[in-house]
N, C-alpha and C positions, 0 to 999 in steps of 0.2 A: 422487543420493539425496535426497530430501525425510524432514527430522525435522524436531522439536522442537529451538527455537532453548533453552540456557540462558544462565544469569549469562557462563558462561567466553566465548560467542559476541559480548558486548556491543560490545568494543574491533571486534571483523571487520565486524560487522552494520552502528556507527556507520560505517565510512570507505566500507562497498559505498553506504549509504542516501544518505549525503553526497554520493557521487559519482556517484550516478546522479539525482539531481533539483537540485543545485544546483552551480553553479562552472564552470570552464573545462571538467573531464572530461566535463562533463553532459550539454555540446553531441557528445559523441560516438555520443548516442544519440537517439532520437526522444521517450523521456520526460522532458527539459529541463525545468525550471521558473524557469532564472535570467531570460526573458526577462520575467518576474512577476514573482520575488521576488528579494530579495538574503536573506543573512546565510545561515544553516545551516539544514535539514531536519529534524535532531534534534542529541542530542551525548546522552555515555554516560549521561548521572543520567536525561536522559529516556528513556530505552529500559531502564535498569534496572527506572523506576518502573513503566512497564509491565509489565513482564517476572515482575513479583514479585506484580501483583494474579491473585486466583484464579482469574480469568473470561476472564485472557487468553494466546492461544499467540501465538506467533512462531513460521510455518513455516521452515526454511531450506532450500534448496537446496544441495546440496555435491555439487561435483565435482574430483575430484584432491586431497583436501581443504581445497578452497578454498571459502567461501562464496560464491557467484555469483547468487542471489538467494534472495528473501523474503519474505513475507505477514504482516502482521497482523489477528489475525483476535478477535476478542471479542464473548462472546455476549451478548444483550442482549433479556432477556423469550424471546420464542419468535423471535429472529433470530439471524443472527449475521453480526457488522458486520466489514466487510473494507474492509483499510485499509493504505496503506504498501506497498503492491505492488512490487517493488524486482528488476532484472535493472542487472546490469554493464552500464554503457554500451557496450563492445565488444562484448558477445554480445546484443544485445537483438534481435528477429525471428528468434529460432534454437527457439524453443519453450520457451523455461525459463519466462516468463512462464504461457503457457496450461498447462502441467505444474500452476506454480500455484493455477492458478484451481481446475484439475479437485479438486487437492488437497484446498484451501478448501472443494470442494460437496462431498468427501467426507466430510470433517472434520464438515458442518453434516449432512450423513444419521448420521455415528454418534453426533451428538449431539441425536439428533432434533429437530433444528430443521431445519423448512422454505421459509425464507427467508435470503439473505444478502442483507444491506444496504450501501451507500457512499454516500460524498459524494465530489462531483469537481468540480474549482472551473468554473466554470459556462465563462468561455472557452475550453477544453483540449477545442474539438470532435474533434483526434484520436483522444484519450484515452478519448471518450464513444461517437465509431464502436468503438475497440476492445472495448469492456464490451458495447455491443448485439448488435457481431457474436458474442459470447459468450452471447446472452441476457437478458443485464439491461436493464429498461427504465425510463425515466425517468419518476418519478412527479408529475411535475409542482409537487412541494415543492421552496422553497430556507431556505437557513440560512446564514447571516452569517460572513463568515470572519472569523478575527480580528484583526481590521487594523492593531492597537495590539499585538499581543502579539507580541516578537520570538522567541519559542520558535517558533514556525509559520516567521519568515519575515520580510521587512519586503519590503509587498508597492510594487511601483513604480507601479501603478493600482487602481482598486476594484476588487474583486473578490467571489465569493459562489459556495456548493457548491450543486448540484444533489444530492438523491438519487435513486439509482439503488437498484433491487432487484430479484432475480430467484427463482422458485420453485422449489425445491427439491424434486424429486418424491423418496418415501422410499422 
């Protein structure tokens, strides 16, 4: 079942987000980011502060009442930015991701916005076949990761996002 993430989901959300983009559990899925980054993905105060601005959701996924993945998604002018894509490293290639996405273009038709947008750090070519084969094409924009700020990450080479965006037909 896909809802709306709240304040009570923070504690579940940080340890799935954790453990599916950084650390030893990481490596058990194909979205890994420890070979780029060290330190943490997020932790609770940043995913509350999100959580609390008016412009953004947090989808979840919940199965057996477990969260097992999740989206962030926040609107932005006439787009809406998607971000923080997040499946359990043991269930990852089972469709909870694309459940996701579908969600996400739902989410941007009932808020009529016609575009969702991302950034994806510019080496993670599997992560960029997976968004195309979904649609989203790469606009040929980049934007500076943040290479000094250890809330993202502390990253172990240069790095930089690509965005990605795809159209939302209404």
């Amino acid at each position: 079942m896909i809802s709306a993430a709240t304040i009570q989901d923070i504690p579940e959300l940080n340890i799935l987000i954790n453990s599916a983009y950084r650390g030893e559990s990481s490596k058990k899925g194909w979205t890994t980011e420890e070979h780029l980054l060290g330190g943490i993905r997020t932790d609770e105060e940043n995913l509350s502060e999100l959580l609390q601005k008016e412009n953004v959701t947090i989808l979840k996924y919940t199965e057996n009442n477990q969260i097992i993945g999740s989206v962030y998604l926040e609107k932005q002018d006439k787009k809406l930015y998607l971000g923080m894509l997040t499946v359990s490293p043991e269930l990852q290639g089972g469709g909870v991701g694309k459940k996701l996405m579908q969600a996400a273009e739902d989410f941007a038709r009932n808020t009529q916005l016609n575009k969702i947008s991302m950034t994806v750090i510019s080496v993670r070519k599997e992560l960029i076949a997976y968004y195309e084969r979904r649609g989203y094409k790469n606009t040929g924009e980049t934007k500076p990761f943040p290479m000094t700020d250890p809330k993202f990450g502390l990253p172990k080479q240069f790095l930089e996002f690509i965005v990605m965006e795809k159209e939302i037909a209404q």
